[in-house]
N, C-alpha and C positions, 0 to 999 in steps of 0.2 A: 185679788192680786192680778199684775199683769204682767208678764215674765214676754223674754225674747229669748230663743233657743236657736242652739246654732245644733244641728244632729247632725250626724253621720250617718249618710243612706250610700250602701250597696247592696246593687241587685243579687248580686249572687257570690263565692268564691272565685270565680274567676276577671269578673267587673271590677272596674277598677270605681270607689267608691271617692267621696264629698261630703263638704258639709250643705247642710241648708238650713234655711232660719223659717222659723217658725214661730209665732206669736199665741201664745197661752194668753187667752182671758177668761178673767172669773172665775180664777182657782181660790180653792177655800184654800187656807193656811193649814186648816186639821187636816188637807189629806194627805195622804200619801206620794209619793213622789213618783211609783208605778201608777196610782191611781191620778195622779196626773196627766199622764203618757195616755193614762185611758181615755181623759175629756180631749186631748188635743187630738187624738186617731178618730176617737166619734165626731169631731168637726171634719179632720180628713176622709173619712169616708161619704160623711153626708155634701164632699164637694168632688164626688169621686176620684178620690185620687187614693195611691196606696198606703194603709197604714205603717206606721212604724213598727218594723218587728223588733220584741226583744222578751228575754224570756224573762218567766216564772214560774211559779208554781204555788208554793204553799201560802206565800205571803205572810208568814208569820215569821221570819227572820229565821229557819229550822233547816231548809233545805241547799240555800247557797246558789241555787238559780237566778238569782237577779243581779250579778254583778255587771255594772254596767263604771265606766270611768266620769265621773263628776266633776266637773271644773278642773280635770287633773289629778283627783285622787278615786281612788279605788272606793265604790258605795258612799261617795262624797265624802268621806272623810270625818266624820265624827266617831267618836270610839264604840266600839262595841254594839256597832249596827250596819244592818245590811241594806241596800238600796230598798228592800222594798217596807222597811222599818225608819227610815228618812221622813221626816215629813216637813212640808209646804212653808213650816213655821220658822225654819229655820232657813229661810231665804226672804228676801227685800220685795217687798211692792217694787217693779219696774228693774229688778237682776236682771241681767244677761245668764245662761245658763249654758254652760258646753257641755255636752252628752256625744261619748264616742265607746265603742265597744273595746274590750280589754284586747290591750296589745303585749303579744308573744308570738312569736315562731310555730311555738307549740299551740295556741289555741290559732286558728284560721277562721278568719270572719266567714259566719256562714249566710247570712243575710244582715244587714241593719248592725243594730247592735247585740248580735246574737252572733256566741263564738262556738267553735266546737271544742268543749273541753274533756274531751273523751281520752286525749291523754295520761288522765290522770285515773280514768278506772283502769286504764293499763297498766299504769304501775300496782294498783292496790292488785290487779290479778297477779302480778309478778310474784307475790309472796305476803299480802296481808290477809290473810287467816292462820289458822290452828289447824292442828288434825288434834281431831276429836275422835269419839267414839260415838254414832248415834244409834237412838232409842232411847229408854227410860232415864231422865233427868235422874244427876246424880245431887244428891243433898247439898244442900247451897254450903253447908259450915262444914263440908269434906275436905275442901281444900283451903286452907287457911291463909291468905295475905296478908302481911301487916300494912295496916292503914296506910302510912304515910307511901309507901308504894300504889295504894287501893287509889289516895288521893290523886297522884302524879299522873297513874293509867288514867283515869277519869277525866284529868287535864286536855290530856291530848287526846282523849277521847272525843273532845268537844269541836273538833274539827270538820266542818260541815263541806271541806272541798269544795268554795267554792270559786277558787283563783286568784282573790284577791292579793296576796303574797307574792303568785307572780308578776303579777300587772304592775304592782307596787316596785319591784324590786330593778335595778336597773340592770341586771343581768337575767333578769325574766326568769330567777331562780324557783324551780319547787320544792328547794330542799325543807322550808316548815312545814310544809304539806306532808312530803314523803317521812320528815321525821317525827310526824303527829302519828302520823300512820303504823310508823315501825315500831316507835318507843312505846304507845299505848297497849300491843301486847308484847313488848320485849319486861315492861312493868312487872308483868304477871306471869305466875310458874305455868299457865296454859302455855303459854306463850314459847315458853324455852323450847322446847322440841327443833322449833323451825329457827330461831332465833338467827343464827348463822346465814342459812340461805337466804331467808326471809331480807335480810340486807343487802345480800350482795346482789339481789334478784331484784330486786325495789331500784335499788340504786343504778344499777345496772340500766335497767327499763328506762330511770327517769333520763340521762344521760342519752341512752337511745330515740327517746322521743325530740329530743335538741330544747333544752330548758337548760339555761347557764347556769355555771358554778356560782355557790355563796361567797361571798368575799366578804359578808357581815356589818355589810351598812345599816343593816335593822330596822328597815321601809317595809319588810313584812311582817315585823309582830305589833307595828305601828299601824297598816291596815287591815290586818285582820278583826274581821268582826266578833269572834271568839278570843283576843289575846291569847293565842295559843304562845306561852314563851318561847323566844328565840333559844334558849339555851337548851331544845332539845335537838336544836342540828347538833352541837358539841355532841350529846350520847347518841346523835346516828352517827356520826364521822367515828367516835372512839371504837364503837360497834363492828364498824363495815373495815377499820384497820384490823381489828381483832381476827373476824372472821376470814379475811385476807392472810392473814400468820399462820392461822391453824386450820385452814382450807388442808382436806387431805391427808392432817396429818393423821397415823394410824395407830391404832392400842398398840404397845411394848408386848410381845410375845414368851415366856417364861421359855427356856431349853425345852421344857414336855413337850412346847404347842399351847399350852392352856394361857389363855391372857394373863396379864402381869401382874 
């Protein structure tokens, strides 16, 4: 195959960046679309010029580091895969190819098409854990969930964070993110303790980072490489009103003093 690529190179956060076109030959179709990026950077190196940065890591569709923007869609745009699970196959002998790094506010091109999405372990520090007890593992069938909730947590458990929702969304919202994040232990009786903060701390964070409001055009459960359903912004928003009502409020006191 022989492709024509328009990329996106800046030098740095501050460079103001471009496209530039670059010619792919002799890409197999079975590979991969990072392992693409690979054969065109080993021609640009062997003409010494700078490679294209962009990230990875696991290459097996698990970790959510390779999202790069494809012709305009987020990890090109087929369902339930990530740019580095794309392959060669599903593009034309002689395509034009547009590769540009995910744009938001909140992610800032840090080289090429590598962003920094650090963002968003901000919000998971905000409130996505449990307080636990550690030491000796307690019995897996101690604490009882019913399945269809077991199911639900596991859903949005499957959220590999890795942008795509936002880049997708035209208000560069992270609200599927942050509600994968919240509802996956809001699911679970672990989970209750924080349950309250845990939203308003998330939500909070995501808003302070500058990531726009949902307004529910559904461009992120359409590129998400996981289908994480849209319909758990609805139980973070019911969530984050709840905990907003009953912020502070204090136990009823009996005349003794003794709680109510």
């Amino acid at each position: 195959m022989k492709l024509t690529l328009h990329v996106w190179r800046q030098k740095d956060r501050s460079a103001q960046g471009g496209f530039v076109t670059y010619l792919a030959n002799d890409i197999d179709p079975h590979m991969s679309f990072l392992e693409m990026l690979d054969v065109v950077n080993e021609d640009l190196t062997k003409k010494g010029e700078d490679p294209i940065a962009f990230d990875h890591d696991c290459r097996e569709g698990i970790c959510g580091a390779c999202g790069v923007m494809i012709n305009g869609r987020p990890h090109g745009g087929q369902p339930r895969t990530t740019t580095c699970q794309l392959h060669m196959r599903k593009f034309k002998d002689g395509d034009t190819i547009v590769i540009e790094p995910f744009r938001a506010e909140a992610f800032p091109v840090v080289r090429d098409l590598v962003v920094d999405r650090s963002a968003l372990d901000r919000i998971i520090a905000a409130g996505g854990f449990i307080t636990a007890p550690t030491g000796t593992a307690t019995e897996a069938n101690g604490t009882r969930v019913p399945k269809e909730d077991a199911d639900l947590a596991f859903d949005a458990a499957t959220c590999i964070g890795c942008g795509a929702c936002v880049a997708a969304c035209p208000n560069a919202s992270a609200s599927l993110f942050a509600s994968a994040k919240i509802t996956h232990l809001g699911f679970l009786p672990q989970g209750q303790p924080e349950r309250a903060s845990r939203v308003i701390g998330m939500v909070g964070q995501m808003d302070a980072e500058g990531f726009g409001g949902c307004t529910n055009h559904g461009e992120c459960e359409a590129a998400c490489p996981k289908s994480i359903d849209v319909r758990f912004i609805g139980r973070m928003n019911a969530d984050y009103l709840r905990a907003r009502v009953t912020r502070g409020r204090r136990v009823p006191q009996a005349s003794d003093g003794s709680a109510g």
